[in-house]
C-alpha positions in Angstrom: 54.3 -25.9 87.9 52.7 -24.8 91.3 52.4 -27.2 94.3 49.8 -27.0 96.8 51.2 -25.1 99.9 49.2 -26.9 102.8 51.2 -26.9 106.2 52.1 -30.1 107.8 50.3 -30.8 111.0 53.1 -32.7 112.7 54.8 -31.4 116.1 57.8 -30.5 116.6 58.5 -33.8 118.7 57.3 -35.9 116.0 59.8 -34.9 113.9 63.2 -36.8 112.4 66.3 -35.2 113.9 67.2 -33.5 110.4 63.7 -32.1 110.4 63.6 -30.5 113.6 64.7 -27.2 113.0 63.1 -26.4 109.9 59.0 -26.1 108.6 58.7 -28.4 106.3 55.4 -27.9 103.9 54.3 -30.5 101.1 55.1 -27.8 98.5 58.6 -27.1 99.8 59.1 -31.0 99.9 57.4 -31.5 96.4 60.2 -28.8 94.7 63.0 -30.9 97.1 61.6 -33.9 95.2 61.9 -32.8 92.1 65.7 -31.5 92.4 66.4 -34.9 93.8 64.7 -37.0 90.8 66.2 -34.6 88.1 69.6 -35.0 90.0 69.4 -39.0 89.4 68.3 -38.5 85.8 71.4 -35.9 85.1 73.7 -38.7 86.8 72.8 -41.4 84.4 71.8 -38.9 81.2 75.7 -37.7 81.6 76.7 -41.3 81.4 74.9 -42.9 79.2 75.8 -38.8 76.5 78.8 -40.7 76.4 79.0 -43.7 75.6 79.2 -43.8 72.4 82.9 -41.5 72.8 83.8 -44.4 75.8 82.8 -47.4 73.1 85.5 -45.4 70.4 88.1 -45.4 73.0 87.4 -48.3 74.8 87.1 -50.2 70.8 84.6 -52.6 71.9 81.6 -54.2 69.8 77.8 -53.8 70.8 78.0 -57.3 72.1 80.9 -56.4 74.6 79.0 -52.7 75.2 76.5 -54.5 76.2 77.9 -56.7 78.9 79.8 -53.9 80.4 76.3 -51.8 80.5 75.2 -54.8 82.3 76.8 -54.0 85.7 74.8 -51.7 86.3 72.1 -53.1 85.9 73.0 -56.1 88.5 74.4 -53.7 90.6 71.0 -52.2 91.0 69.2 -55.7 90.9 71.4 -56.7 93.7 70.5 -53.4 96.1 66.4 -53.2 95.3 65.5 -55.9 97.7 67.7 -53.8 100.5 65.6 -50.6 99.3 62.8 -51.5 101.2 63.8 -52.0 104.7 66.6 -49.7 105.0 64.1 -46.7 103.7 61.7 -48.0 106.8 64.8 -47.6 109.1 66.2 -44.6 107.5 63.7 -42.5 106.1 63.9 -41.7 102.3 66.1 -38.2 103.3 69.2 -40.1 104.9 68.9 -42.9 102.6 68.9 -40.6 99.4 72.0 -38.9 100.4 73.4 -42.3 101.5 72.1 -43.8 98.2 73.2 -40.7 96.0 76.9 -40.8 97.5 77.7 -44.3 96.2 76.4 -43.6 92.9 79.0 -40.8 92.7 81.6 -42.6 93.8 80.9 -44.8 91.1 80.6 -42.4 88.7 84.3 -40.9 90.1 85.2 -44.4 89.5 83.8 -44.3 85.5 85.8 -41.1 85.3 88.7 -42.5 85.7 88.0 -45.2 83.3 86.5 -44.6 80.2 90.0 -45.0 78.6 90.2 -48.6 80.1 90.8 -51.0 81.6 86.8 -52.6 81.2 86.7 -54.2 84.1 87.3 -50.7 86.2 84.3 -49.4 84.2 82.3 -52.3 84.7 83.2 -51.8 88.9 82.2 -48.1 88.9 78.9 -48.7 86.7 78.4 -51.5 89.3 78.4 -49.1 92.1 76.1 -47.0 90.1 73.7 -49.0 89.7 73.8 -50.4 93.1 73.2 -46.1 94.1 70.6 -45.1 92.0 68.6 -48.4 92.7 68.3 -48.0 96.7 67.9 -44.2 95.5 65.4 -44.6 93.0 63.0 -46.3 95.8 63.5 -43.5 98.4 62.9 -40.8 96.0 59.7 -42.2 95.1 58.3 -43.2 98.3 58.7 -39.5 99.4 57.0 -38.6 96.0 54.4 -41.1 96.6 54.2 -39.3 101.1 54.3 -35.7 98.9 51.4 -37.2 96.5 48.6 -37.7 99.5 49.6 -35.0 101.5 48.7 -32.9 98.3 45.7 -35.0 97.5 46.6 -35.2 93.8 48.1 -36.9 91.1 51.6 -35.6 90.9 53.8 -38.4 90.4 54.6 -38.1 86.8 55.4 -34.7 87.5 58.6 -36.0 90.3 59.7 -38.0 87.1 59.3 -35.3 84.5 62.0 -34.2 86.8 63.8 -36.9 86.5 63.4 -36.1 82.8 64.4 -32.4 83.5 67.7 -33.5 84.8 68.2 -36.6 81.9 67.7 -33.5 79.2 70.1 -31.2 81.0 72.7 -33.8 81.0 72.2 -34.9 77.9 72.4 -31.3 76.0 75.8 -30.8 78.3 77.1 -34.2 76.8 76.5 -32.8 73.7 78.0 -29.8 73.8 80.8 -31.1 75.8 81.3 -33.8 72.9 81.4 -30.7 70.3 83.9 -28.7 72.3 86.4 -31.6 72.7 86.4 -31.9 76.5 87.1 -35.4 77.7 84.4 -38.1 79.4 86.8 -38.2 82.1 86.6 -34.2 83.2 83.1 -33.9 81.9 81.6 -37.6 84.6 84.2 -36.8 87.4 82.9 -33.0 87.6 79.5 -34.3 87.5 80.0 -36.3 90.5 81.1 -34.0 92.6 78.7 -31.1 92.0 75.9 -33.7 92.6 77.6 -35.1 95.7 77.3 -31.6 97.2 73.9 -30.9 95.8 71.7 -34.1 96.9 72.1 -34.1 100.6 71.1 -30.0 100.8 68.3 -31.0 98.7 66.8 -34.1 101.1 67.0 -31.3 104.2 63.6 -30.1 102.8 62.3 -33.4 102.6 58.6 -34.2 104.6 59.7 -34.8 108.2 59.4 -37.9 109.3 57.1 -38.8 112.9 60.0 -40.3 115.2 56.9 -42.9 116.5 56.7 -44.2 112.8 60.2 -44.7 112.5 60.0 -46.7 115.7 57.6 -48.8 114.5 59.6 -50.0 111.9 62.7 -50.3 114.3 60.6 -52.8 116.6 58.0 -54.5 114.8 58.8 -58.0 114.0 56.2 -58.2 111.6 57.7 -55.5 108.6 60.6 -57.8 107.0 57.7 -60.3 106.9 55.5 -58.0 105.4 58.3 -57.1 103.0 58.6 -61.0 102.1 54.6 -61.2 101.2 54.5 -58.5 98.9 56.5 -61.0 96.4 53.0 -63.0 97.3 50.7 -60.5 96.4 49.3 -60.9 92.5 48.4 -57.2 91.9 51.7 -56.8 93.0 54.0 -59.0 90.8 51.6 -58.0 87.7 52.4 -54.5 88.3 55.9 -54.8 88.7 55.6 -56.8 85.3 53.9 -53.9 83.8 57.0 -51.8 84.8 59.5 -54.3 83.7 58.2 -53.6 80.2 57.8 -49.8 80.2 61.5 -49.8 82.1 62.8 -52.1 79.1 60.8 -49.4 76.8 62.5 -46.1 78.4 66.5 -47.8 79.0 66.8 -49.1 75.6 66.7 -45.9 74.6 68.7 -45.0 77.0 71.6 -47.4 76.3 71.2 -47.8 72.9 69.4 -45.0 70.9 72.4 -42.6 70.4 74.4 -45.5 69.3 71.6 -46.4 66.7 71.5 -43.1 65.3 75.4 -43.1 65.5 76.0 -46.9 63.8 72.2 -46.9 62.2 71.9 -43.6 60.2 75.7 -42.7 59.8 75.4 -39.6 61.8 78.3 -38.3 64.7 77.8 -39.0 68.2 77.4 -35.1 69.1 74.1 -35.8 67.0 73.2 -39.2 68.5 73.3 -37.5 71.8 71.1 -34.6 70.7 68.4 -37.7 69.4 68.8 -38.9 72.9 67.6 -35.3 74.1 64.8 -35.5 71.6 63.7 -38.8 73.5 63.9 -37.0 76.7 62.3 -34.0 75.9 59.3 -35.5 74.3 58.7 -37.7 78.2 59.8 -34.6 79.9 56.6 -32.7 78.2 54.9 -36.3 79.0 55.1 -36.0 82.2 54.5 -33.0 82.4 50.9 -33.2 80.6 49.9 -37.1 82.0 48.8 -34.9 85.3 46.0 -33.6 83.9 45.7 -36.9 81.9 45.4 -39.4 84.7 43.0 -36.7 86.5 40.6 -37.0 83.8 40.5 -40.3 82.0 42.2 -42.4 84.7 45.4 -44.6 85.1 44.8 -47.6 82.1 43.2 -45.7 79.4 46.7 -43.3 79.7 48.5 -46.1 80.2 47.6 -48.3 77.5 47.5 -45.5 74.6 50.9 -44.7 75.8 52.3 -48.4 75.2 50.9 -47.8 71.4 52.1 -44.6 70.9 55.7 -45.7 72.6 55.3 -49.1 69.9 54.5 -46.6 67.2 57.9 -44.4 68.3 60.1 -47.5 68.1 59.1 -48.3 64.5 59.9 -45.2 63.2 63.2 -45.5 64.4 64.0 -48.5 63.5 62.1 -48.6 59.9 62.6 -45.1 59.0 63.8 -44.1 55.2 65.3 -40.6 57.0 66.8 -38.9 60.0 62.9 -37.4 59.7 61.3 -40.0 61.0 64.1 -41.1 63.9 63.4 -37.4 64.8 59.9 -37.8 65.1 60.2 -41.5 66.4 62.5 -40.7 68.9 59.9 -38.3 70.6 56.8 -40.4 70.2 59.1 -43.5 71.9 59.6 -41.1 74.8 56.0 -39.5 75.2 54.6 -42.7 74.9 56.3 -44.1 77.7 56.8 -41.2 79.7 53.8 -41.8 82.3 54.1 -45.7 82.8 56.8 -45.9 85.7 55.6 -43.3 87.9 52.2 -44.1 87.5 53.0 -47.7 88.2 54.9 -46.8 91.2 52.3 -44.6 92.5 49.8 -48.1 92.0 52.3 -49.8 94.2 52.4 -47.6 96.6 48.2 -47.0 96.9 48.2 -48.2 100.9 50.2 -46.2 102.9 51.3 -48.9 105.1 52.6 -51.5 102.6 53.9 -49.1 100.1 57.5 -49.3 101.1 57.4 -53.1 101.1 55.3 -53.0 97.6 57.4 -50.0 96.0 60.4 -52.0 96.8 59.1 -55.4 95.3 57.6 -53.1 92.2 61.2 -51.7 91.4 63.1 -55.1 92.1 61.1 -56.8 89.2 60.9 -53.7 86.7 64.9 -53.4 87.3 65.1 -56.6 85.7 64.6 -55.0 82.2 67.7 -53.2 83.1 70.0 -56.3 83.8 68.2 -58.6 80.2 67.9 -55.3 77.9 71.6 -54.3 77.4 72.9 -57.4 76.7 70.0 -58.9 74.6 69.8 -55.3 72.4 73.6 -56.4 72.0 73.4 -59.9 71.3 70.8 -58.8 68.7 72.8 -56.0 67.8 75.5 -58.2 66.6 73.1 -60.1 64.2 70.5 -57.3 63.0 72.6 -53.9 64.1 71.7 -51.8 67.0 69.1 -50.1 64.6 67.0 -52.8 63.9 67.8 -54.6 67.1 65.3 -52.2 68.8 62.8 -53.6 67.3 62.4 -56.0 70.2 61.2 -52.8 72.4 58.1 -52.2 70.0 57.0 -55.8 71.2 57.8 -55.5 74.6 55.5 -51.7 74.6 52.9 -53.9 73.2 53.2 -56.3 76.1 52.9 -53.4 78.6 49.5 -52.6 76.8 48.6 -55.9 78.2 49.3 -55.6 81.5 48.1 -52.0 82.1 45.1 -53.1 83.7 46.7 -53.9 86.8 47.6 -50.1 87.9 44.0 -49.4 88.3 43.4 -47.8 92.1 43.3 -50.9 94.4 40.0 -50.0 96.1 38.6 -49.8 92.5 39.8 -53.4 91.7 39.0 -55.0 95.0 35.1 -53.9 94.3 35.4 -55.2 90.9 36.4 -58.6 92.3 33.3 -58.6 94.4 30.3 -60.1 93.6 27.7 -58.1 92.3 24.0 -58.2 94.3 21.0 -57.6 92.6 18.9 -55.2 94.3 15.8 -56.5 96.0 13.0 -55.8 94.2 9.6 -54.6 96.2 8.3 -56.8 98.5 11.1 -59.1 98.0 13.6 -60.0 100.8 17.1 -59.1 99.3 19.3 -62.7 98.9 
């Protein structure tokens, strides 16, 4: 993976205070990116490796799982709408390491209480949520700055290492599962290494012009350009699109190691490796979308992703063997591996709305992640967690639906023009 090394032409005056001293290019800001995005995915991917150890201890059904998962999700509901505007005062660098210290602290907090009592979890998964949603928005408007100084599609590539970091996590769950060692050493020394590595990572983030952040000090008109992007139909249809490829990728992050686990008999050590297979297959997703988008375009990706995702989800939940969970588990996660970032990289297509549009994007998609856990649980209760999933295979299929929306604005504005027939010879035109 090589990124472009074109200098920045910004002066030294136009530059944030944490930017001053240092030479930013886009390619040393890209590889910052990318350590920040796969530091969020190893956060939750360390998490979410043990839950099915916490849900032993803690002896709660997938109903009550699910409600307790659910905190996190209206933690982060609750923060999106904040994301916005407090990146335009900020700057996605200070609000990152703002963003990424909460969501430790709540992850300190889940340490210290995955032996009980529930509410305590349910308070530090609150404050996780509430992190990694103002967090999630930053990272990707500096992915989305990083994308057009570059001049290429690169988004999918920030979130393969997001992917990176969800893998990594997920293979140390595992193996910390084998060897014994509790959820409580295991989250609490995630925190703090993260803690420590986030903020030196956003010190090589684009620097920021100080005229641009002063625009958005004083200008009455940006919370009211916030408020309009809720307005905007392009908008709220591709947040919709994301709601369902976010409900596609975090119910199997929530619920696909406990599927295997209650589903197919198996131990958690190997629910958690099926959870890696998942996050593998969208790592190499990512990874290979790039070239993808640059040659057949945003839907046609986009739409044979939602059927391969579909195609994933019945394997894994109709499948006679561990074979086909195996190979289901990594068609689920190549198949939806490209939809978010490519969805947030639609939202953020104009420069000068894309904080208020990225925010409004993320706000609506983050809604899978406050109805999933609870309604895979409900169902859960009924069906099982196996056959439960099958309600993401219908929601990939609405994604294929909507995956129109994400093409390039410009190209859908002169679709929605009328089209005038060229004058023919001697003819005046009209």
């Amino acid at each position: 993976m090589e990124w472009a090394p074109v200098p920045l032409t910004n002066s030294p005056d136009e530059r944030s205070g944490a930017h001053r001293a240092r030479a930013t290019t886009p390619a040393t800001a890209a590889w910052a990116t990318f350590g920040v995005f796969a530091a969020a995915g190893m956060l939750l991917s360390s998490w979410v490796s043990r839950i099915p150890s916490v849900r032993e201890a803690l002896h709660v059904d997938p109903a009550q799982l699910g409600l307790v998962l659910l905190s996190a999700s209206v933690g982060a509901v609750l923060a999106l709408p904040t994301a916005g505007p407090i990146v335009g005062r900020l700057g996605p660098a200070l609000t990152v390491r703002l963003a990424a210290t909460l969501a430790c602290a709540g992850m300190a907090v889940v340490s210290l209480a995955t032996t009980g009592p529930i509410a305590l979890l349910a308070a530090g998964l609150f404050l996780i949520g509430g992190g990694i949603g103002i967090w999630d928005v930053a990272m990707n408007l500096e992915g989305a700055a990083v994308e057009r100084e570059l001049g290429r599609s690169i988004m999918p590539r920030f979130h393969a290492g997001y992917s990176v970091g969800t893998v990594a996590g997920a293979l140390v769950g595992a193996g910390v599962e084998a060897a014994g060692v509790s959820p409580r050493v295991h989250l609490l020394a995630v925190a703090v290494v993260l803690a420590v590595l986030v903020p030196l990572m956003t010190r090589y983030y684009l620097p920021v012009p100080a005229r641009s952040l002063a625009e958005l000090h004083t200008s009455p008109d940006s919370p009211r350009k916030s408020r309009s992007a809720w307005r905007e139909r392009r908008t709220v249809l591709i947040g919709l699109f994301v709601l369902t490829v976010a409900f596609t990728e975090g119910s199997a992050n929530d619920w696909l190691a406990v599927a295997t686990v209650s589903g197919y008999h198996q131990s958690a050590s190997f629910g958690s490796l099926m959870f890696g297979d998942f996050v593998a297959a969208m790592t190499v997703g990512r990874f290979a979308s790039t070239r993808l988008l640059d040659r057949f375009g945003r839907v046609p990706v986009l739409r044979v992703g939602c059927v391969v995702a579909a195609t994933g989800v019945a394997c894994v939940v109709l499948g006679p063997s561990l074979a086909f969970v195996v190979v289901g588990a990594a068609l689920w996660g190549f198949g939806a591996s490209a939809g978010f970032p490519v969805g947030i990289s639609a939202a953020a297509d104009d420069p000068a709305r894309g904080h208020a549009r990225v925010g409004t994007v993320a706000s609506i998609a983050y809604t899978a992640f406050l109805a999933g856990p609870p309604l895979v649980g409900f169902l859960g209760n009924h069906f099982g967690v196996r056959h439960a999933l099958a309600v993401t295979g219908v929601i990939a299929l609405v994604g294929l639906m909507l995956a129109g929306r994400t093409a390039p604005e410009e190209l859908e504005r002169r679709s929605a023009e009328p089209v005038t027939a060229p004058p023919v010879a001697g003819h005046p035109a009209g």
